[in-house]
PABA-179886 format. One record per residue: x, y negated, z negated of N, C-alpha, C, O, CB in turn. Coordinates in steps of 0.2 Angstrom, whole numbers, padded with zeros to 4 digits, always signed. Glycine has a CB too. Layout:
N
XYZXYZXYZXYZXYZ/...
//
This chain:
285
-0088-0056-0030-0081-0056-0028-0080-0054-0021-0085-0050-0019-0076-0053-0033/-0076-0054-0017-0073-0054-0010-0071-0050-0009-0066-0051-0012-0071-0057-0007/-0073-0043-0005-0068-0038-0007-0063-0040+0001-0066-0044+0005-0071-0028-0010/-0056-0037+0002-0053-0040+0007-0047-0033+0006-0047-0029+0002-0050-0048+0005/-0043-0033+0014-0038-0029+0013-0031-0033+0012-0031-0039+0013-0039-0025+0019/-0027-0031+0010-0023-0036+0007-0015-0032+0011-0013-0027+0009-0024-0036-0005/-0011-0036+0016-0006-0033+0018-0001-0036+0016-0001-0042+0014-0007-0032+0024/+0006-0031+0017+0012-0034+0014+0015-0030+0019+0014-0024+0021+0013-0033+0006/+0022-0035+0022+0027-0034+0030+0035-0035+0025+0037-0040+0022+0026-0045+0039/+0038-0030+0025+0046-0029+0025+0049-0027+0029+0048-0022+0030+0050-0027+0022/+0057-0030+0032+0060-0030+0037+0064-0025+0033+0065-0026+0027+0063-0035+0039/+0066-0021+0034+0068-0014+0034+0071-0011+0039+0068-0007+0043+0063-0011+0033/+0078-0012+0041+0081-0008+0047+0085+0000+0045+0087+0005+0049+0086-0014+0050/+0083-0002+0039+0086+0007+0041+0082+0009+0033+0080+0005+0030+0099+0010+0040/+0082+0019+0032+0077+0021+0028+0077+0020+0021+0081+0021+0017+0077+0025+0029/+0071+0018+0019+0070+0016+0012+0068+0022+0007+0069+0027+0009+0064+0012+0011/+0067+0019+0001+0064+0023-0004+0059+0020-0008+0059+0017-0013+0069+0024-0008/+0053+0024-0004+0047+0020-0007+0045+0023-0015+0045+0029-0017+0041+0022-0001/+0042+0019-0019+0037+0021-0026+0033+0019-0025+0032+0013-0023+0037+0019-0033/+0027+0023-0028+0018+0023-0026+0016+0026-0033+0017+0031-0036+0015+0029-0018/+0012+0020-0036+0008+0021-0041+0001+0019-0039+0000+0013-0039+0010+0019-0048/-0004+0023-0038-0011+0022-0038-0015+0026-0040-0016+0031-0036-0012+0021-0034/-0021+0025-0045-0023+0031-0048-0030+0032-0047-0033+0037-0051-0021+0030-0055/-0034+0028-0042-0039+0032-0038-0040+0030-0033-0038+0024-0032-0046+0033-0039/-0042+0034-0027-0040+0031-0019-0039+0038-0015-0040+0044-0015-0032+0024-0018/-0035+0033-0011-0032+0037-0006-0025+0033-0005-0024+0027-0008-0037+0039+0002/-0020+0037-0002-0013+0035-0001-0009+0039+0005-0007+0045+0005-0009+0037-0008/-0009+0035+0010-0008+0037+0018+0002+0036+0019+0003+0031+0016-0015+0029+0024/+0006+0037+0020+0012+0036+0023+0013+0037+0029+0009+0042+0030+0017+0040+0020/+0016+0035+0035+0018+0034+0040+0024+0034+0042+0027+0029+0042+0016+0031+0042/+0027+0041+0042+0034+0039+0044+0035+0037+0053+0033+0042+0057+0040+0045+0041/+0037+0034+0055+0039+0030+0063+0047+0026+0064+0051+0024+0061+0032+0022+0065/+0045+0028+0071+0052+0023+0076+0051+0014+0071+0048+0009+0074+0049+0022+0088/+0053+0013+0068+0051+0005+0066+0060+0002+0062+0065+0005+0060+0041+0004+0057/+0059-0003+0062+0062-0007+0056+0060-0011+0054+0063-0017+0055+0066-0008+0056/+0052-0009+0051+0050-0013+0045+0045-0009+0042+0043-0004+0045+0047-0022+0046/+0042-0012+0035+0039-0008+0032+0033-0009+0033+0034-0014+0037+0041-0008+0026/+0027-0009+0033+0021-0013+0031+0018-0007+0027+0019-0001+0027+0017-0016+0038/+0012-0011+0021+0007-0009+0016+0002-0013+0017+0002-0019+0017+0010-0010+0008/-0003-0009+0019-0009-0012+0018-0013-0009+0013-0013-0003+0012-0012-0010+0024/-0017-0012+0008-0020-0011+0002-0028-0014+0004-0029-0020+0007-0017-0015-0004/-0033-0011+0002-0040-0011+0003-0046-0010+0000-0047-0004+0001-0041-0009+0007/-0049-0011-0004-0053-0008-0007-0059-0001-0004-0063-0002+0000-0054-0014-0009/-0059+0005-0007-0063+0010-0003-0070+0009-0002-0073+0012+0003-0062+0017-0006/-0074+0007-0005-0081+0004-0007-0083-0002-0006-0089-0002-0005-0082+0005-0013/-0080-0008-0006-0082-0015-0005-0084-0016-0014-0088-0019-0017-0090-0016+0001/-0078-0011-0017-0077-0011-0025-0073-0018-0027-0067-0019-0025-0073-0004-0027/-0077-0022-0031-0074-0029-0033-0070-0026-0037-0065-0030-0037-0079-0034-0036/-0069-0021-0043-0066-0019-0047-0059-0018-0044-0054-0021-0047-0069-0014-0048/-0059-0013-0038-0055-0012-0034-0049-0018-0031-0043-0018-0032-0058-0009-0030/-0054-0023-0029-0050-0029-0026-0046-0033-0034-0042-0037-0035-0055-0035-0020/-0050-0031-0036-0047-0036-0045-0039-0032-0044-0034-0035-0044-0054-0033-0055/-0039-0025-0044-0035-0020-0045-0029-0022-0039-0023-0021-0041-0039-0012-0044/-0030-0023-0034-0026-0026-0027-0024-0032-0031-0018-0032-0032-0032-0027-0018/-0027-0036-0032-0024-0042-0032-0019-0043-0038-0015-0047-0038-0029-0047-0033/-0020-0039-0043-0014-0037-0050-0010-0033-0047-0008-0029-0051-0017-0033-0058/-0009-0031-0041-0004-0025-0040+0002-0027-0037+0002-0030-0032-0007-0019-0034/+0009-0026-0041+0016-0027-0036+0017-0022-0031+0016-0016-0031+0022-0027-0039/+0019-0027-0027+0021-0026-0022+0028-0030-0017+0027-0034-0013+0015-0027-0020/+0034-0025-0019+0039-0030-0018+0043-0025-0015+0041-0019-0015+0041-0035-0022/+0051-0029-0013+0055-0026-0011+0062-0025-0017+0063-0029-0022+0056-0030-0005/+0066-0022-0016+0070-0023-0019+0077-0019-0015+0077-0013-0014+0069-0022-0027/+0080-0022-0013+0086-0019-0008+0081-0016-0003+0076-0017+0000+0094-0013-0011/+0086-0008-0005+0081-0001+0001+0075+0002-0003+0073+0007-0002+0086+0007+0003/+0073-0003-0008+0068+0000-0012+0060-0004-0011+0059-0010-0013+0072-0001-0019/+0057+0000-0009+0049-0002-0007+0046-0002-0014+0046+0004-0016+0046+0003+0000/+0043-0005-0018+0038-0004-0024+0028-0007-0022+0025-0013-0022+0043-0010-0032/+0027-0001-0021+0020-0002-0024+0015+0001-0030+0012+0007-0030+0017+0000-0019/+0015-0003-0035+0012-0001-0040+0006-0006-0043+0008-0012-0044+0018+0001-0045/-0001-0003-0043-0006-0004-0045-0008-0004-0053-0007+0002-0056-0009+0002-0041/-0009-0008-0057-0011-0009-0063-0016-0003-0066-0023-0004-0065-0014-0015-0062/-0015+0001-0069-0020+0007-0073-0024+0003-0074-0023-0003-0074-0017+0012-0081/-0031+0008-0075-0037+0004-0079-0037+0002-0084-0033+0005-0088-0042+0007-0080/-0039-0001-0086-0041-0002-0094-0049-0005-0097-0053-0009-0095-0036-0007-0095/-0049+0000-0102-0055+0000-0103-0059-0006-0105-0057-0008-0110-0056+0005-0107/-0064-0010-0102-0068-0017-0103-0066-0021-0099-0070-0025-0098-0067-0021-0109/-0058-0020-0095-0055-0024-0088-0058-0023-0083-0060-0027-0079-0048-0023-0086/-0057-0016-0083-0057-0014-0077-0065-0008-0075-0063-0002-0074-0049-0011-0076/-0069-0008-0075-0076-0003-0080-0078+0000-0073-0083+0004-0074-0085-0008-0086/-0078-0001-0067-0079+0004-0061-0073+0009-0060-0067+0009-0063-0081+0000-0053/-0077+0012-0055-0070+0017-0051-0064+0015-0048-0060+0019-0048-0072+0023-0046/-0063+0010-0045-0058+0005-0045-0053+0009-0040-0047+0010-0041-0055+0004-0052/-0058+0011-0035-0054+0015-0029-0050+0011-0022-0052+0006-0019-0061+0020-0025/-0043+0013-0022-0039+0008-0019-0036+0013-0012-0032+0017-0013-0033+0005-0026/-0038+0012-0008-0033+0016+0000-0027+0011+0000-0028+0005+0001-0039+0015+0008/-0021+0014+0001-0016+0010+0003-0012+0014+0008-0010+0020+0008-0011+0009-0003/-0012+0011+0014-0007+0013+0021-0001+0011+0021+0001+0005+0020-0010+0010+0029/+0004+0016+0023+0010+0011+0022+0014+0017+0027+0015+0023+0028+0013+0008+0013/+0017+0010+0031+0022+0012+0039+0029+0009+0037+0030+0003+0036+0017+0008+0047/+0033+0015+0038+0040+0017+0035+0045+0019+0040+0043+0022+0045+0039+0021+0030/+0052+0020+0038+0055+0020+0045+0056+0027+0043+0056+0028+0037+0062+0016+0046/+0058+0034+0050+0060+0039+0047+0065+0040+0044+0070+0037+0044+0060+0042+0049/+0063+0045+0041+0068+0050+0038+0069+0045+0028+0072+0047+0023+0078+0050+0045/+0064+0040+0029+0063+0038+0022+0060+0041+0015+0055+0045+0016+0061+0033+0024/+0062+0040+0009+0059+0045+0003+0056+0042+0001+0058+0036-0001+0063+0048-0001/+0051+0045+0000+0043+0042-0006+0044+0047-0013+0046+0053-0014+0032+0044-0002/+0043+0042-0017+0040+0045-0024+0033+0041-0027+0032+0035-0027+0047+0043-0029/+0027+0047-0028+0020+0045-0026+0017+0047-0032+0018+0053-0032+0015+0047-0020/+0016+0045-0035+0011+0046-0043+0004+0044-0043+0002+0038-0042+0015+0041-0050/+0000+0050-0044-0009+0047-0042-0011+0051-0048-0007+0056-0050-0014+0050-0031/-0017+0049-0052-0023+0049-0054-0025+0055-0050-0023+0061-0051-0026+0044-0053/-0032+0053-0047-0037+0057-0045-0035+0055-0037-0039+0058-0033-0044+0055-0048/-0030+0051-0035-0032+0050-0025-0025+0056-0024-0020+0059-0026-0029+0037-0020/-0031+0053-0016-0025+0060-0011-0021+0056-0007-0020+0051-0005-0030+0066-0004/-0017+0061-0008-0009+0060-0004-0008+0061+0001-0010+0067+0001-0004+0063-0006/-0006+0059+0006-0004+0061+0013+0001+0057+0018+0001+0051+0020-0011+0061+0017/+0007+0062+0020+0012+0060+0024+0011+0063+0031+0009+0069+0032+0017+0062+0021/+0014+0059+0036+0014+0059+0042+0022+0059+0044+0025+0055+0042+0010+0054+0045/+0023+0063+0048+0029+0061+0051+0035+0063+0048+0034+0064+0042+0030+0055+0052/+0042+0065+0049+0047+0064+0046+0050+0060+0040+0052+0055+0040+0049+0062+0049/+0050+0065+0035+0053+0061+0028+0058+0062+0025+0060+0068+0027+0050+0061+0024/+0062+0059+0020+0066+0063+0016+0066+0066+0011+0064+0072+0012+0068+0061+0014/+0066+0064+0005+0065+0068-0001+0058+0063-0003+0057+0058-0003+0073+0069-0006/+0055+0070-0006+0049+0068-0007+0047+0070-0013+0046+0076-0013+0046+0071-0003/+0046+0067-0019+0041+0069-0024+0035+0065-0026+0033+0059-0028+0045+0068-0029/+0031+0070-0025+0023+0067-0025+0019+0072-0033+0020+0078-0034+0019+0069-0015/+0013+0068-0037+0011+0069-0042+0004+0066-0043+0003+0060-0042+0016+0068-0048/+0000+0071-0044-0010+0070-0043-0014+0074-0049-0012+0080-0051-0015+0075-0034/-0016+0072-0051-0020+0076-0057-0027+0080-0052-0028+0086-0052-0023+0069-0065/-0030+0076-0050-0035+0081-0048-0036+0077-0036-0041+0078-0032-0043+0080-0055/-0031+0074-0036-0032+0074-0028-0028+0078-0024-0023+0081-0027-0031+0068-0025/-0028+0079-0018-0025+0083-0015-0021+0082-0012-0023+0077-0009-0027+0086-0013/-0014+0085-0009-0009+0085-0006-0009+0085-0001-0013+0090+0000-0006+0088-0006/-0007+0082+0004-0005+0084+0011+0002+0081+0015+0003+0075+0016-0011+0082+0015/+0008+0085+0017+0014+0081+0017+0016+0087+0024+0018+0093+0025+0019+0082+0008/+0015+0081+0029+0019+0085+0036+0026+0086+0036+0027+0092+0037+0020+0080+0043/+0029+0083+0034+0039+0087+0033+0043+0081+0030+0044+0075+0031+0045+0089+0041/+0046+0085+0025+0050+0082+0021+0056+0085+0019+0055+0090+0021+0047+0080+0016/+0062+0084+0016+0068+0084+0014+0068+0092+0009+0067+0098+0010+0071+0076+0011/+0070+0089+0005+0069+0091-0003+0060+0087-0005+0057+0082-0005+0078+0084-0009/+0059+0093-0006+0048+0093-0007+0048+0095-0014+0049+0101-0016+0042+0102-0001/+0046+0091-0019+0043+0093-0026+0036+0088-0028+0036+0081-0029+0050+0091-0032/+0031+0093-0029+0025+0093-0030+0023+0095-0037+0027+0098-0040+0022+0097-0025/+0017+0093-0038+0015+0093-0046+0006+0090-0046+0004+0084-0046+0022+0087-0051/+0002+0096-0045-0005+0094-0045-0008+0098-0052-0005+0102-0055-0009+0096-0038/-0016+0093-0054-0019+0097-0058-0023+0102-0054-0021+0108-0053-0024+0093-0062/-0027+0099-0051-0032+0105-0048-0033+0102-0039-0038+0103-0035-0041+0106-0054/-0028+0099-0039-0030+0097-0031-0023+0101-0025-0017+0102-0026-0029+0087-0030/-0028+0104-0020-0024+0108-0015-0020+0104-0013-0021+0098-0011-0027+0110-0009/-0013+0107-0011-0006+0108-0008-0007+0109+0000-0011+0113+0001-0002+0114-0012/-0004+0106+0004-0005+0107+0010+0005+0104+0014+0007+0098+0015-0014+0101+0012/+0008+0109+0016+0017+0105+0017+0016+0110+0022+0014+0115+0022+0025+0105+0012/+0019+0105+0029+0020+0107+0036+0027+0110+0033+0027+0115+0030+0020+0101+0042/+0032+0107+0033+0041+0109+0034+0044+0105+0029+0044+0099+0030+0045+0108+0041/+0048+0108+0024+0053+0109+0018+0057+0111+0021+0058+0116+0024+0052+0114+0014/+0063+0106+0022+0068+0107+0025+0073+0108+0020+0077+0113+0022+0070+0103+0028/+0073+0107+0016+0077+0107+0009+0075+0113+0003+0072+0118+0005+0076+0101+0005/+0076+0111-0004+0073+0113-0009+0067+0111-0008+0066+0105-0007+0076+0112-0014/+0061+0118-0011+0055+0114-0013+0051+0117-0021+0051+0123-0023+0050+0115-0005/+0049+0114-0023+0046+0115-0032+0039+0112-0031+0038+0106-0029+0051+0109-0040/+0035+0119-0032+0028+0117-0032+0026+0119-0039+0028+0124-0041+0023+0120-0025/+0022+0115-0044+0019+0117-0048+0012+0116-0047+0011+0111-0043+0021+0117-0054/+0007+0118-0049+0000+0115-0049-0007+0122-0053-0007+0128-0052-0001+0114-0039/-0012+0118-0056-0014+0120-0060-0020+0126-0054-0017+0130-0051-0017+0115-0065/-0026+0125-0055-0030+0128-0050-0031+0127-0042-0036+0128-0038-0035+0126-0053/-0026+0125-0040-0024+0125-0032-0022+0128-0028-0017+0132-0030-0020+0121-0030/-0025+0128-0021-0021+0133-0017-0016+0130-0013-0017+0125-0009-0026+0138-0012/-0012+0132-0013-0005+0131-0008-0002+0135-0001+0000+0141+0000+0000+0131-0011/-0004+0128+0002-0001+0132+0009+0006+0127+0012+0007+0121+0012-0008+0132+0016/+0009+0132+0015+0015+0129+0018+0018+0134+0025+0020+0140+0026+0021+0129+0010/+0018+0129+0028+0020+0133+0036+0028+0135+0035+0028+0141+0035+0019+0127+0045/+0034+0132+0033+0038+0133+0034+0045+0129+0028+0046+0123+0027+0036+0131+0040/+0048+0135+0026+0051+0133+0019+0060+0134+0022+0062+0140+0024+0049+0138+0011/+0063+0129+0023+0069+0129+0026+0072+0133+0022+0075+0137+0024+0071+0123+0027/+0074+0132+0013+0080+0134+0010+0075+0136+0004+0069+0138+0005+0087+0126+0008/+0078+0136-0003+0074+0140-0010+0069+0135-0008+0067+0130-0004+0079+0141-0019/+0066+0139-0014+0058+0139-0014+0055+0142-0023+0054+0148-0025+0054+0145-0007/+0053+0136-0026+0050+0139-0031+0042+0136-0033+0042+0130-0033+0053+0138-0035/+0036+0139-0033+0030+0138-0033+0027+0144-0039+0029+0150-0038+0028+0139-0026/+0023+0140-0045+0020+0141-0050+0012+0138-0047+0011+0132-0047+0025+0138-0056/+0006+0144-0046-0002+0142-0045-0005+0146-0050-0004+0152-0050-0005+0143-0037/-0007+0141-0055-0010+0144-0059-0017+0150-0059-0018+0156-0062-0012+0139-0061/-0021+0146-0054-0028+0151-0052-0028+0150-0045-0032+0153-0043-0035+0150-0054/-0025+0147-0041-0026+0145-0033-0022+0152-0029-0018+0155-0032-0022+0138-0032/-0023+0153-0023-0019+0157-0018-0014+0150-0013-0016+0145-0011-0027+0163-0013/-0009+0154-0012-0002+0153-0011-0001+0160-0004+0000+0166-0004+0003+0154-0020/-0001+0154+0001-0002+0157+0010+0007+0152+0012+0007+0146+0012-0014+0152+0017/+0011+0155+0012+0019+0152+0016+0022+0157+0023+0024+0162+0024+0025+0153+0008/+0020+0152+0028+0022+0155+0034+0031+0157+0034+0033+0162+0031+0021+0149+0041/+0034+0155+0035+0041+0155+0034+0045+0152+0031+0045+0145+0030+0044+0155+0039/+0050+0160+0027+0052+0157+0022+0061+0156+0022+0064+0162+0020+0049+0161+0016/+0065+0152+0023+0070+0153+0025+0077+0156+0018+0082+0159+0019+0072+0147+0028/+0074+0154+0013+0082+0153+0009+0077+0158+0002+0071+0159+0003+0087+0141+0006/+0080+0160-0002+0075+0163-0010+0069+0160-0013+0068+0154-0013+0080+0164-0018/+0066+0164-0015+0058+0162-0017+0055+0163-0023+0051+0168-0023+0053+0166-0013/+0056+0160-0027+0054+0165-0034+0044+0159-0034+0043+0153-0034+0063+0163-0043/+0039+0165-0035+0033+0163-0034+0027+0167-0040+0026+0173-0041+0032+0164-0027/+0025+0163-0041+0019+0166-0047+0015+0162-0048+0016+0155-0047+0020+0167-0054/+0007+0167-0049+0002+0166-0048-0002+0170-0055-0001+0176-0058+0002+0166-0041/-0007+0166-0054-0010+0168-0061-0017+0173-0058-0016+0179-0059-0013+0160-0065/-0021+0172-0057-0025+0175-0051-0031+0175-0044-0036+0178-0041-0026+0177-0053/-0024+0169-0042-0023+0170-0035-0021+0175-0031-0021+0181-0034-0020+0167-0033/-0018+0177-0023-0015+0179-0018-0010+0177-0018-0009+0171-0018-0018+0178-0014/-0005+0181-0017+0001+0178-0012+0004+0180-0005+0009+0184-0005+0006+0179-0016/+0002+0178+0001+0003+0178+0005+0011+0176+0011+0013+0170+0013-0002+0177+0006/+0015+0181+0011+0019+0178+0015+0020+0180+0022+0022+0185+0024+0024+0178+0013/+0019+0176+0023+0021+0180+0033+0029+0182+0034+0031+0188+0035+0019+0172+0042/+0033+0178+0034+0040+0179+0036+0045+0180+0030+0047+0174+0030+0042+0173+0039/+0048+0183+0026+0049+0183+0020+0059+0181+0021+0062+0184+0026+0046+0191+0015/+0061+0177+0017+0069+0175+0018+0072+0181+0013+0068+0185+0011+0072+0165+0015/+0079+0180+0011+0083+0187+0011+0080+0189+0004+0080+0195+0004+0091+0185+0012/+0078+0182-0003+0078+0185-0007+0071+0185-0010+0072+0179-0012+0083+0184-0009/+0065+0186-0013+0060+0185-0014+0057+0189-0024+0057+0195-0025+0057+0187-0007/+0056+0185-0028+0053+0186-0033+0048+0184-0033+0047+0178-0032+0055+0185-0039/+0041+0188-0034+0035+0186-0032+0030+0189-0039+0030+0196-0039+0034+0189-0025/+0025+0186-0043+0022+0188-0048+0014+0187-0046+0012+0182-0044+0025+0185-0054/+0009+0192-0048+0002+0188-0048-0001+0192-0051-0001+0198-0049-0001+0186-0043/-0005+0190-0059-0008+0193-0064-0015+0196-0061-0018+0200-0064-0009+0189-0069/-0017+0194-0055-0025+0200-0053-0026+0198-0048-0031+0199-0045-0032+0200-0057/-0019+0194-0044-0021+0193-0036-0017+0199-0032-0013+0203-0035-0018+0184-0032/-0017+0200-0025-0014+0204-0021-0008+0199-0018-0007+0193-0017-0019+0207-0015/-0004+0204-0018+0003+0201-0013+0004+0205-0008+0004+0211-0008+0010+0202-0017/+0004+0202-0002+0005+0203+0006+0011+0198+0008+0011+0192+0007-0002+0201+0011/+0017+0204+0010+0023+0202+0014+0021+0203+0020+0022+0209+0022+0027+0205+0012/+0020+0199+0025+0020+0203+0031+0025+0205+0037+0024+0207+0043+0016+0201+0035/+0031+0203+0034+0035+0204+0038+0043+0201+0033+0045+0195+0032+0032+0199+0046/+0047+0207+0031+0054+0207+0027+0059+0212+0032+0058+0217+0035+0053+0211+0019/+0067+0206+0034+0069+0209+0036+0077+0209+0032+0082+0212+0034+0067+0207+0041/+0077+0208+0030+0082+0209+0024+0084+0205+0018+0084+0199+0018+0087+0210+0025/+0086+0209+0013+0086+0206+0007+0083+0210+0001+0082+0216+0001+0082+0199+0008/+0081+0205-0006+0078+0211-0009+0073+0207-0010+0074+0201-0010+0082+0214-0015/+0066+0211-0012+0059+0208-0013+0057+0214-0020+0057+0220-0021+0054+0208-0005/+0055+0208-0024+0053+0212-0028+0045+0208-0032+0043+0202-0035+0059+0213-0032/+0041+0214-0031+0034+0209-0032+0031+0214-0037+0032+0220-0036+0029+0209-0023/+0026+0212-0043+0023+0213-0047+0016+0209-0048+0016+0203-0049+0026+0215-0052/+0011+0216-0048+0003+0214-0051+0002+0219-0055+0002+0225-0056-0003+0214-0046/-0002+0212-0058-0006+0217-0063-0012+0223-0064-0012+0228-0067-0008+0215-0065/-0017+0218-0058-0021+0224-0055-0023+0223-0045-0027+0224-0041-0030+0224-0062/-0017+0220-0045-0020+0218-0036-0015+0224-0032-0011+0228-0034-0018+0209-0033/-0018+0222-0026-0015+0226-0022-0009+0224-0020-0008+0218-0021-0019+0229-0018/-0002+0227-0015+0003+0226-0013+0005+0227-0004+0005+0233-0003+0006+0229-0017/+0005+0225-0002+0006+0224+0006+0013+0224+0006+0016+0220+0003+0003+0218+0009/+0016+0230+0012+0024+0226+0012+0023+0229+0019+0020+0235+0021+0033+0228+0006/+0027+0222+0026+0029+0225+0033+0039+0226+0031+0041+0222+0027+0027+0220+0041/+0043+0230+0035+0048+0229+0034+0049+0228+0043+0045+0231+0047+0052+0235+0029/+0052+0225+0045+0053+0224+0052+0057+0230+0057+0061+0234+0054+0059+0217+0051/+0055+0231+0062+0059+0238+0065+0067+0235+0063+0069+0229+0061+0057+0240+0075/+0070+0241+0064+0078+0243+0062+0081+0241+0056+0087+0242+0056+0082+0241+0066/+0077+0239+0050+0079+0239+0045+0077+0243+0039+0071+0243+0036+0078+0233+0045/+0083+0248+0036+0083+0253+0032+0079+0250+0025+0080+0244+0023+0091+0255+0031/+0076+0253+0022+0072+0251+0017+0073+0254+0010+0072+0260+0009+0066+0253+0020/+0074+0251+0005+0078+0256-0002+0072+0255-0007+0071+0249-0008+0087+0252-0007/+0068+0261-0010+0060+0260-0013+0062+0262-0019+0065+0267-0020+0054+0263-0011/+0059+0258-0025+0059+0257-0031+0052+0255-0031+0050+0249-0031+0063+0251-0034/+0043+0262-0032+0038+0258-0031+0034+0265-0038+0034+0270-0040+0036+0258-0021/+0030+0258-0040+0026+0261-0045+0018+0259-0047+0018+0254-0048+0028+0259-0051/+0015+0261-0046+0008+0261-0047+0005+0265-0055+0008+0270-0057+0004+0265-0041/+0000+0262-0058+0000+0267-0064-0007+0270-0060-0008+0275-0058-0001+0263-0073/-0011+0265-0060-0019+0272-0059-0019+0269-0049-0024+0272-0046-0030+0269-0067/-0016+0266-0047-0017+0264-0039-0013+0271-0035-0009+0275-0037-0013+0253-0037/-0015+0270-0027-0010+0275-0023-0004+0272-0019-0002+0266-0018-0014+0278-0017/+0001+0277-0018+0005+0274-0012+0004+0277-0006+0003+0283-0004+0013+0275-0013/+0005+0273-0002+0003+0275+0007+0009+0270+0010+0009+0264+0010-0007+0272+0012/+0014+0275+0014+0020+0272+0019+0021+0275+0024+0025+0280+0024+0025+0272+0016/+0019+0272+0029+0020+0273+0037+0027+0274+0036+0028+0280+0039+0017+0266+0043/+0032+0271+0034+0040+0271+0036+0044+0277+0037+0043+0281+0031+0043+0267+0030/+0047+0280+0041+0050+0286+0042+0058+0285+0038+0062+0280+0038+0051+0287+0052/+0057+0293+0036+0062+0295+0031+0069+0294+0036+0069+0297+0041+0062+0303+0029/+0075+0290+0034+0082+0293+0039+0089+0292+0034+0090+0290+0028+0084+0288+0049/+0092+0293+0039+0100+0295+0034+0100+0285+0031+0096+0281+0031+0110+0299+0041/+0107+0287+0029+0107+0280+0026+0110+0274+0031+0109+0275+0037+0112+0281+0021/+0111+0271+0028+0110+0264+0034+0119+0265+0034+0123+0267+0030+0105+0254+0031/+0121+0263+0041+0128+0261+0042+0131+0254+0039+0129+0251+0034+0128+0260+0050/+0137+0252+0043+0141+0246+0039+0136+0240+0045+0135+0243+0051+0154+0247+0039/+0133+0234+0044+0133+0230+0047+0126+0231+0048+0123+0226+0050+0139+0230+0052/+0120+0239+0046+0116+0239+0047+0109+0232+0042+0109+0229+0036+0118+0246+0046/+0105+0233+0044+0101+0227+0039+0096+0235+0035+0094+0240+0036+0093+0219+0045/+0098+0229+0028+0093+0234+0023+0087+0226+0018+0088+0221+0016+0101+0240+0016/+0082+0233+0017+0081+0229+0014+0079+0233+0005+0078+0239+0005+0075+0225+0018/+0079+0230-0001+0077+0231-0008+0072+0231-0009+0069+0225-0008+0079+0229-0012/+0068+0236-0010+0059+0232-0011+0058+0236-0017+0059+0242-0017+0052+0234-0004/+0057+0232-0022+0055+0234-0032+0046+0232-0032+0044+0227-0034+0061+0226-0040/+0042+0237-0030+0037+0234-0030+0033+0238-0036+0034+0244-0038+0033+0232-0023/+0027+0234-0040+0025+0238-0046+0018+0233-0047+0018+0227-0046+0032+0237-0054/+0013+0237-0048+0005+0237-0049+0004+0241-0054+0008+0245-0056+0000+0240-0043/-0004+0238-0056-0004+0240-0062-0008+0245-0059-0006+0251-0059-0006+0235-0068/-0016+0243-0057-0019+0248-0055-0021+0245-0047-0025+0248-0045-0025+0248-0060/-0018+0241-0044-0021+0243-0038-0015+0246-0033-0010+0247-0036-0024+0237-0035/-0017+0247-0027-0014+0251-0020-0008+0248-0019-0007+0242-0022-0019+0250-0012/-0005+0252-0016+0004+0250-0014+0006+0250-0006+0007+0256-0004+0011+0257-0018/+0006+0247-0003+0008+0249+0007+0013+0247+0010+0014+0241+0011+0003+0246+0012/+0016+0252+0012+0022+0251+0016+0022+0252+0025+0020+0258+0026+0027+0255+0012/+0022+0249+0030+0022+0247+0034+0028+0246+0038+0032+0243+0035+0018+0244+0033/+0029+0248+0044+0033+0245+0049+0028+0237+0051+0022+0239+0051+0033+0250+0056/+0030+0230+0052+0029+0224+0053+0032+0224+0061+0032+0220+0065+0033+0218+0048/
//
């Protein structure tokens, strides 16, 4: 059989709502200056299996609704890996919903609300609206959450430069690195790391034998527990600091200087932090 790339053109003048079902490959989005859609479908190998898979796949429009969905395997139909790359160039600020198998995920550019789902490929999403993720064991990778964002994922690590509003993120064994965090955070981890560089006002943070590092809180309350990892906290100059801190067999060490209590209008921050057996640190950021 012939294997071939197989393209599909819709006029599209303002943003869609794309659906993506494809369950090995890869899966490319483009958000751009356009008004129209295009999908390009290809097989990854010069897999005949794959183009059988292209050629049974809808591919249509419906109003603001873009549908690309790819026909599951089936066992005796379909008997290779049946790996399918689909590109597809979209107007901004438009919302995908992407359901994969084993292929990876990747957005470019400006998006809307985004829900994307991989059992074992990996994420990658430059910026999106409202961001809800869901992997087996494939890494998480988000530029900017402008919205709400819901990460769950089994053995993956997640990273995210920048979380506009709440934030909730469940990593089973993976470490979890978030540059800035703007709106509450509630985060757990099994044993991973949790690293935050910028911490927003409110933060619940768990990890059964990884370390947690705040590097920089400037108000709000943060409250972080391990089981046996260590704790990191910076609090930012001129913000009063209120400690609630426990270690059972770990130490405490806090650079922070004792003073009276904070004024009306003053920034404070809550910090509830608790280890089982490792180190506790408190720091000026």
């Amino acid at each position: 059989m012939n294997t071939e790339a197989n393209m599909h053109t819709f006029h599209t003048p303002i943003p869609v709502n794309l659906k993506v079902e494809l369950w090995q490959g890869d899966v490319r989005v483009d958000a751009e200056l356009t008004d129209t859609t295009t999908i390009e479908l290809e097989p990854m190998r010069g897999d005949s299996a794959a183009q059988e898979l292209i050629d049974h796949a809808k591919v249509e429009q419906r109003g603001d609704e873009i549908l690309v969905l790819m026909p599951k395997m089936k066992s005796g139909l379909f008997r290779s890996r049946g790996e399918v790359r689909a590109i597809i160039t979209l107007p901004l600020h438009s919302s995908a919903k992407i359901e994969t198998g084993s292929a990876d995920i990747e957005t470019h550019g400006v998006l809307g609300d985004l829900s994307v789902s991989s059992g074992s490929g990996d994420v990658s999403l430059e910026h999106g609206n409202k961001v809800q993720v869901r992997t087996g064991s494939g890494d998480v990778t988000i530029g900017t959450a402008d919205d709400d964002c819901d990460i769950k994922c089994g053995s993956a690590d997640v990273t995210v430069e920048t979380l506009g509003s709440d934030a909730d993120i469940i990593a089973g064994s993976g470490n979890v690195v978030l540059g800035a965090v703007g709106g509450s955070l509630k985060i757990k981890t099994g044993s991973g790391d949790i690293v935050i560089k910028s911490a927003g006002a409110g933060v619940d943070a768990m990890a059964g034998s990884g370390d947690l590092f705040v590097r920089r809180i400037q108000h709000g309350r943060l409250k972080a527990k391990t089981g046996s990892g260590d704790i990191s906290v910076g609090v930012a100059e001129g913000t009063a600091a209120y400690l609630d801190v426990m270690t059972v067999t770990g130490d405490v060490r806090s650079s922070l200087d004792a003073s009276d209590a904070p004024g009306d209008g003053d920034l404070t921050v809550e910090l509830i932090l608790q280890s089982g057996s490792g180190d506790v640190v408190l720091q000026r950021a």
